[in-house]
Wavefront OBJ file of the C-alpha trace (Angstrom):
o trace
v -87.566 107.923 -44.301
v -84.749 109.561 -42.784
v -81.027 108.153 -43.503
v -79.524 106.581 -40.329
v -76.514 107.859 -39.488
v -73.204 105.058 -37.964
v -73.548 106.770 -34.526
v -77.371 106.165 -34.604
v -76.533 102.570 -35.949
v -73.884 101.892 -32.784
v -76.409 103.535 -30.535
v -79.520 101.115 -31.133
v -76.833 98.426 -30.799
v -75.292 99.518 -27.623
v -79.095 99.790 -26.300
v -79.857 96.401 -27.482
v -82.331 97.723 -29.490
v -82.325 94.873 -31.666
v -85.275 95.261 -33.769
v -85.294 98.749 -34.051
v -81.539 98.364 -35.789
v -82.381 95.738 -37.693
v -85.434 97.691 -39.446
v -82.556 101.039 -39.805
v -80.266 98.195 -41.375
v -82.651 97.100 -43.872
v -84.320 100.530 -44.707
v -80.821 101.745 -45.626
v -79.550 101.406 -48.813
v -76.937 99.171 -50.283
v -74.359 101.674 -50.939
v -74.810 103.010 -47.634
v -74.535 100.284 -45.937
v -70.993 99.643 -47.427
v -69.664 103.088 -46.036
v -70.945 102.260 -42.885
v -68.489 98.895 -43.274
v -65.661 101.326 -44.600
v -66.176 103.179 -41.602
v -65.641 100.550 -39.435
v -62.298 99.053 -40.910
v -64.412 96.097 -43.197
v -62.705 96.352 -46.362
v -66.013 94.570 -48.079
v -63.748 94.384 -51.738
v -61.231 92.057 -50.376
v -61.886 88.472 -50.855
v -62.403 87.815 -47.211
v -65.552 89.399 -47.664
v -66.283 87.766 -51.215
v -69.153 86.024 -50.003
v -71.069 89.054 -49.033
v -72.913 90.136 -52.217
v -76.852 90.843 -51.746
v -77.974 93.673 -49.429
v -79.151 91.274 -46.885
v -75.627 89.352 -46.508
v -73.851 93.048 -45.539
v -77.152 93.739 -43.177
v -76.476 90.537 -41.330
v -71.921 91.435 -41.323
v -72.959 95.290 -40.642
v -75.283 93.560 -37.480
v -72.224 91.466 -36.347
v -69.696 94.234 -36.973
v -71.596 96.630 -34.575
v -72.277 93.858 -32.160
v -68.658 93.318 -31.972
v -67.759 96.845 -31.575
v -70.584 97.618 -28.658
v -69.626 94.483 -26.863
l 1 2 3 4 5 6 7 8 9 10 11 12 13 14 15 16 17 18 19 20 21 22 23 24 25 26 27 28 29 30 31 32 33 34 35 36 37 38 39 40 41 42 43 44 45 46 47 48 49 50 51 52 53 54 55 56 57 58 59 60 61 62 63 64 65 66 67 68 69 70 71
């Protein structure tokens, strides 16, 4: 599978693509999905984010994050 790229991410979120950016979400992987946090001013180390740990808790931030940002 191809890597998904931020602006594809915030595009499929602006279009309300919901399921379609879900299934980029969770075919991306972990690391990548942190960048894509970094990118977007989450600083996932601090301890306000301590919580999120597994791959699906930064799918579901990463969802909220870009949901924020298209809104």
């Amino acid at each position: 599978t191809k890597k998904a790229t931020l602006e594809q991410l915030e595009r499929l979120c602006a279009d309300r693509k919901d399921d379609e950016l879900q299934l980029a979400l969770k075919q991306s992987r972990f690391e990548d999905l942190r960048a894509f946090l970094g990118a977007l001013g989450v600083k996932v180390r601090s301890k306000a984010y301590a919580g999120y740990r597994n791959k699906e808790d930064h799918v579901q931030l990463l969802t909220e994050v870009l949901q924020r940002k298209v809104a």
